[in-house]
N, C-alpha and C positions, 0 to 999 in steps of 0.2 A: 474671703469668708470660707471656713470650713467646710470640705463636704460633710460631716457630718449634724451641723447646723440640715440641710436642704432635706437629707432620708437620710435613715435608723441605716445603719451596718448590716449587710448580710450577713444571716447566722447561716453555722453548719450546712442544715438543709438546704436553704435557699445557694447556697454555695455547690451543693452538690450535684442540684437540678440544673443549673447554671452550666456546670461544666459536661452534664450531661446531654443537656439541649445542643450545647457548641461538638460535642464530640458527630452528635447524629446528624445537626447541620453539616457539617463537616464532610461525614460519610457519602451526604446526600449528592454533595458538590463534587464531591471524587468520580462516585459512581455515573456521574452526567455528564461528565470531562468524557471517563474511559467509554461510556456509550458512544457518544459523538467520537472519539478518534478509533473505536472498531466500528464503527460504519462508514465511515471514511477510510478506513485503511480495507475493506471487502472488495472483491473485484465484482464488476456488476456489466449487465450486458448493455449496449449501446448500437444499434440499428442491426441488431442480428450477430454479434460478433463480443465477446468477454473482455475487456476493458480490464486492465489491472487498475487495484484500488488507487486513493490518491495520494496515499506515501511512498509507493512507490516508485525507485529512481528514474524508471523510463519518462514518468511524469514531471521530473526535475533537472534532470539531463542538459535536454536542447539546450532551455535560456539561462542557466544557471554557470554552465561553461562559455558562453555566448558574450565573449568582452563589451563587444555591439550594446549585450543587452542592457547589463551593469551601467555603460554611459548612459542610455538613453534613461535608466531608474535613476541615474546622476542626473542628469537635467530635469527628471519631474522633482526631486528635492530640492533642486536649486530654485524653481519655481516657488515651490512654497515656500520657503524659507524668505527669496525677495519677493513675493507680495505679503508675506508675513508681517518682515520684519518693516516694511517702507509703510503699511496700515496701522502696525504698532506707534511709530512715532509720531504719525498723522493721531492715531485716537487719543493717545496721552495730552497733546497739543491739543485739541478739542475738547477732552475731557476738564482740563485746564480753564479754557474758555469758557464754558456750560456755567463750569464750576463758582467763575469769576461772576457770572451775569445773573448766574442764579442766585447770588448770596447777595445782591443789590439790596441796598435800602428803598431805591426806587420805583415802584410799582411799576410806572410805564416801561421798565427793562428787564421787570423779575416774570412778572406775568407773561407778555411774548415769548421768552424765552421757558419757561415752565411749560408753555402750551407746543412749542417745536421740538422741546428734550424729551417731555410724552410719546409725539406724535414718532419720531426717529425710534424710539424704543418700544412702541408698541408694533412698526413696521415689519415685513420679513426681511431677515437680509438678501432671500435670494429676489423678494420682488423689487427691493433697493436695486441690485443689482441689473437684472433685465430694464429696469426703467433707464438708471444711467446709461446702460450698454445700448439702446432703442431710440433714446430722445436727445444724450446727448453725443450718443457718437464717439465716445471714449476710447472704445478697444476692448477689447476682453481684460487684459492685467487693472487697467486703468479703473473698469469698472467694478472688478473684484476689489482694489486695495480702497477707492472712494467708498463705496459701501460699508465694506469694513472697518472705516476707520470712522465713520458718521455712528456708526451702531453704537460700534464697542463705545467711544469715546464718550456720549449718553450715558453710556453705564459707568463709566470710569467717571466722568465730570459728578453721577448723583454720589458714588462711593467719596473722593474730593471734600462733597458737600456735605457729605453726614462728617466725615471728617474735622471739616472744618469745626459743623454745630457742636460738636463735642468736644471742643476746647472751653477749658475756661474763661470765662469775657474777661477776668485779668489781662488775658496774651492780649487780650486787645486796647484794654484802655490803656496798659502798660505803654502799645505803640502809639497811640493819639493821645499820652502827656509825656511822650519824647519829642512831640513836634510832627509827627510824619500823619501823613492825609491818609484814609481808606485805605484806598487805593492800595500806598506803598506799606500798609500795616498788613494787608493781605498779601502782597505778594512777599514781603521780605519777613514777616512773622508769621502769619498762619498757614500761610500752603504749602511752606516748608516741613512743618509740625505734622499738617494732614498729610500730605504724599506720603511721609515715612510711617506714620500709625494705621493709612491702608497699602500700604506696600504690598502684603501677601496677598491683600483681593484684587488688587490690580495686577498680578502678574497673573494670577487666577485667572484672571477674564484676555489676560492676552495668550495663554496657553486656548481657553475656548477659540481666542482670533484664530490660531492658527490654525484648531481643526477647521472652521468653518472654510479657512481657502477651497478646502476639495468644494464648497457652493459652485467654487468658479469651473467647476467641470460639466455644469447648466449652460454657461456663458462662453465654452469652447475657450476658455482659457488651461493652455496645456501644464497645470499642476500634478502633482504626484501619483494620485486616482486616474486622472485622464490619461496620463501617459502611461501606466500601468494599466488601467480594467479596460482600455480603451483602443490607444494608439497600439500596446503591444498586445494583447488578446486577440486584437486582428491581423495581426503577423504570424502569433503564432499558433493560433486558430484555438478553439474552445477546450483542446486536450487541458492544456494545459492554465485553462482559469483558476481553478480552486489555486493552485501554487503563485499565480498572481496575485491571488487574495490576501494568502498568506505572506509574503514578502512585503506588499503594502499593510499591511496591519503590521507586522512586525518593525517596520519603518515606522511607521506613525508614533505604536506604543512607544520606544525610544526615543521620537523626539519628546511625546507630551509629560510622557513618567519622567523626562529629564527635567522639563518646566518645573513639571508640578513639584520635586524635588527641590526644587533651587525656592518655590515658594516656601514651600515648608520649612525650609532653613533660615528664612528671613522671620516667617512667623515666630518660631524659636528662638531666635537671638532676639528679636522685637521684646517677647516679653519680659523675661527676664532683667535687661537692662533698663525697661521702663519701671518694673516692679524694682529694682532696685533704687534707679532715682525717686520712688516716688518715697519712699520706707513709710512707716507705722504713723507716722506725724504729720505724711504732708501728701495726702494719694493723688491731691491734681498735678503734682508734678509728672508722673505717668505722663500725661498727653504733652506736654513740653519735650520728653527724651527722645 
């Protein structure tokens, strides 16, 4: 459908205020940046004595030259990254499952499980976690990646099932007058179809998985946050937090801007090639590409 079907074209004016609104927002956003790093870069007093601001190098020195320190922000990545990646395949598999039970014809299988896919996703994950890590004795990793992979996987299985609903029941009767039962018309026609037409919401939500590991820094599981705000801040004592902060934020944005990247490339090539199979004549082919 045309945008210009949905609202009228910006005229001139409206064009002018437009760019005039984004220039001042703009200004606004500048001006709050450079506040924030000349208050941070001021030297300020600390128990009686002038402290240089937090850009500078005496502040970045110690750990930054410090190989020690680099491994030891080596092993909080590595952390996150395997309870990440091990909760990722665990939630896809679940979300999978959810997705399977929740699409039942069967009342006594759709409703239980409609009322435990709620229950899991209205939970926190960090009080998922404390409960695992408390009652069943898990571990710290153990209880981070089970948590994470019950949430997310809830979210991913209802994403699955709107997917699914938004197929053409063709895809379906097509499977059950080739001879194949439910069961194998779902698994081998539709959730093929859905996973790839929510592909970019489900990496969406495992880029979320991954920020949520720093949870496991409640649960003494030494991921990236713990081993930086944590393990090293008390080594190398409070001079140098702000510059911890910064190194783990920097870390993070890099991995997450890289996820979310890789979604967005998926969403892109997604549409296109669906809008092309689907062309001018036949738009339900869309959800079959």
């Amino acid at each position: 459908m045309s945008a210009s079907v949905l609202f009228d074209a910006p005229g001139p004016r409206a064009k002018r205020r437009s760019r005039v609104a984004s220039v001042i927002v703009i200004l606004v956003v500048l001006a709050g940046l450079s506040w924030i790093v000349y208050t941070l870069a001021q030297p300020r007093e600390s128990g009686g004595i002038i402290v240089p601001g937090y850009f500078d190098w005496t502040r970045w020195e110690k750990p930054v030259t410090d190989p020690e320190f680099w491994g030891a922000v080596g092993r909080g990545v590595l952390g996150t990254l395997q309870a990440a990646a091990i909760a990722a395949a665990g939630a896809i598999a679940i979300g999978v499952l959810f997705a399977l039970l929740r699409t039942s014809p069967l009342a006594l299988v759709r409703v239980p499980t409609t009322i435990v896919l709620e229950f899991f996703r209205g939970m926190p994950v960090l009080l998922m976690m404390l409960f695992i890590l408390l009652v069943a004795s898990t571990g710290a990793f153990w209880a981070v990646v089970i948590a994470l992979a019950v949430y997310n996987g809830a979210l991913i299985g209802e994403a699955l099932r709107a997917g699914i609903v938004s197929l053409p029941r063709g895809q379906r009767e097509a499977g059950l007058s080739l001879g194949l039962t439910r069961l194998q018309t779902k698994l081998q026609i539709e959730f093929p179809q859905a996973f790839r037409q929510m592909l970019p919401i489900i990496v969406a939500q495992l880029v979320v998985l991954l920020k949520d590991t720093s949870l496991g820094y409640i649960v003494g599981y030494n991921e990236l946050i713990r081993t930086t705000m944590n393990n090293l801040s008390s080594f190398y004592g409070n001079r140098y937090l702000i510059t911890l902060f910064i190194i783990t934020l920097v870390i993070y944005l890099a991995i997450n801007l890289s996820l979310s990247w890789v979604a967005r490339r998926l969403a892109r090539r997604r549409s296109p090639k669906a809008l092309k199979a689907a062309g001018p004549e036949n738009p339900e082919n869309a959800a079959t590409e």
